[in-house]
DRENVEX-698572 format. One record per residue (C-alpha): x, y, z; residue number from 0. Coordinates in Angstrom, 3 decimals. Layout:
N
((X,Y,Z),NUM)
...
//
This chain:
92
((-23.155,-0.827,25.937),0)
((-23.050,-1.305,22.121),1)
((-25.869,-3.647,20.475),2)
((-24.760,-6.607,18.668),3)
((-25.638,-5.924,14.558),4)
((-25.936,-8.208,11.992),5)
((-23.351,-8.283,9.397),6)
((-24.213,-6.383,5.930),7)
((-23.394,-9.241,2.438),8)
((-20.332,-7.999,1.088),9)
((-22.420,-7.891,-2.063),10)
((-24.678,-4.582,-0.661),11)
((-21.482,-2.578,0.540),12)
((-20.265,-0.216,-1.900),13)
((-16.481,-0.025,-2.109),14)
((-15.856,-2.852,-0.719),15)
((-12.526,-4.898,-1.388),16)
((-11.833,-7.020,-4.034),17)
((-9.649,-8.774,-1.429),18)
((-11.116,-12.825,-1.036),19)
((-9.534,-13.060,2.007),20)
((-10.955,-9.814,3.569),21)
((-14.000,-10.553,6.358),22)
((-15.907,-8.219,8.522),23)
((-15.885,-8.356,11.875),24)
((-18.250,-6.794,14.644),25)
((-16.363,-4.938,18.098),26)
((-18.502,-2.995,20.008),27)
((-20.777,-2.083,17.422),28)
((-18.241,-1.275,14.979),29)
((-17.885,-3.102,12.256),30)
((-14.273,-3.764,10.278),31)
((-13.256,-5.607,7.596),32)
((-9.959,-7.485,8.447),33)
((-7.788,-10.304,6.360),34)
((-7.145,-12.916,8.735),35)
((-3.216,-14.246,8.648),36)
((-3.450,-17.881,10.105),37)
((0.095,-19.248,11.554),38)
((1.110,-21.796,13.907),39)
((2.993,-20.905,17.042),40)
((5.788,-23.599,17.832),41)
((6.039,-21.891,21.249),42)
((2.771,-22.220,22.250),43)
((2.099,-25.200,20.221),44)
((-1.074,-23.897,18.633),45)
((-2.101,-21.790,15.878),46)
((-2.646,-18.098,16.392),47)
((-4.042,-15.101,14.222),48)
((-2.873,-12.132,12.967),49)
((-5.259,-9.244,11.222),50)
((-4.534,-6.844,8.679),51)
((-7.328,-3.960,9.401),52)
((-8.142,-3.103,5.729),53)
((-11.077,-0.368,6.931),54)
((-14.671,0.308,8.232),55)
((-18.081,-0.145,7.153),56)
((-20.784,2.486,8.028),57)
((-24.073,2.568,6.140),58)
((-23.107,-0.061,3.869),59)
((-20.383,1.789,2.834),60)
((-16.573,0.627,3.055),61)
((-13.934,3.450,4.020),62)
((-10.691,2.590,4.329),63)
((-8.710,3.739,7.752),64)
((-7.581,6.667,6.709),65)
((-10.854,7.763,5.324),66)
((-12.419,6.426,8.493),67)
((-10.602,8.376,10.956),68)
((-10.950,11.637,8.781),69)
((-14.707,11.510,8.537),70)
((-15.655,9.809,11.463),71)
((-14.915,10.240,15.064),72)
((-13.820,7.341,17.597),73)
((-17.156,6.167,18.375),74)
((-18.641,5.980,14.659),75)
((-20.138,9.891,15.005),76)
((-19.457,12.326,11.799),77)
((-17.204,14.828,12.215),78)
((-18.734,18.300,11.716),79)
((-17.668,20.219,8.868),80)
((-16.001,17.873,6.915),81)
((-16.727,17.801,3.329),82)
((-14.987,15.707,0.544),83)
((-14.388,18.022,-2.744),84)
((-12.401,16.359,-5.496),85)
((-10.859,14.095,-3.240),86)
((-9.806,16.802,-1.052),87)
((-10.697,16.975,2.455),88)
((-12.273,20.741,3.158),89)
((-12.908,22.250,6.561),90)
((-15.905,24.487,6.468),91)
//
């Protein structure tokens, strides 16, 4: 089971958003940064939340999802052979 981590200041991650709304958020030991959209339900008669999953953060560094999932595999691991050249993604 995944330890609980403490959040890294949006300060010390590199890349991140310029977004004020955009949070982080800790699941299972991997932590996202989300922008919480507040509404209220009329059905339920209470407000509910939607989020907008903006990317990851891994080593105090912010990748967005679809740098995420090209470098990293589900649970956080680097993918082998993966190098970033010119803003290319080479296999090797």
């Amino acid at each position: 089971m995944p330890t609980k981590s403490s959040l890294p200041d949006p300060q010390n991650v590199a890349d991140y958003p310029d977004n004020p709304k955009a949070v982080m958020v800790s699941a299972r030991g991997v932590i996202r940064v989300v922008e919480r959209l507040y509404y209220w339900d009329k059905e339920k008669h209470r407000g509910c939340e939607k989020r907008n999953y903006l990317g990851y953060v891994v080593g105090n560094q912010f990748y967005s999802n679809d740098d995420y999932h090209r470098l990293f595999k589900r649970g956080g691991v680097k993918r082998r052979g993966c190098v970033i050249f010119c803003g290319r993604l080479v296999q090797g």
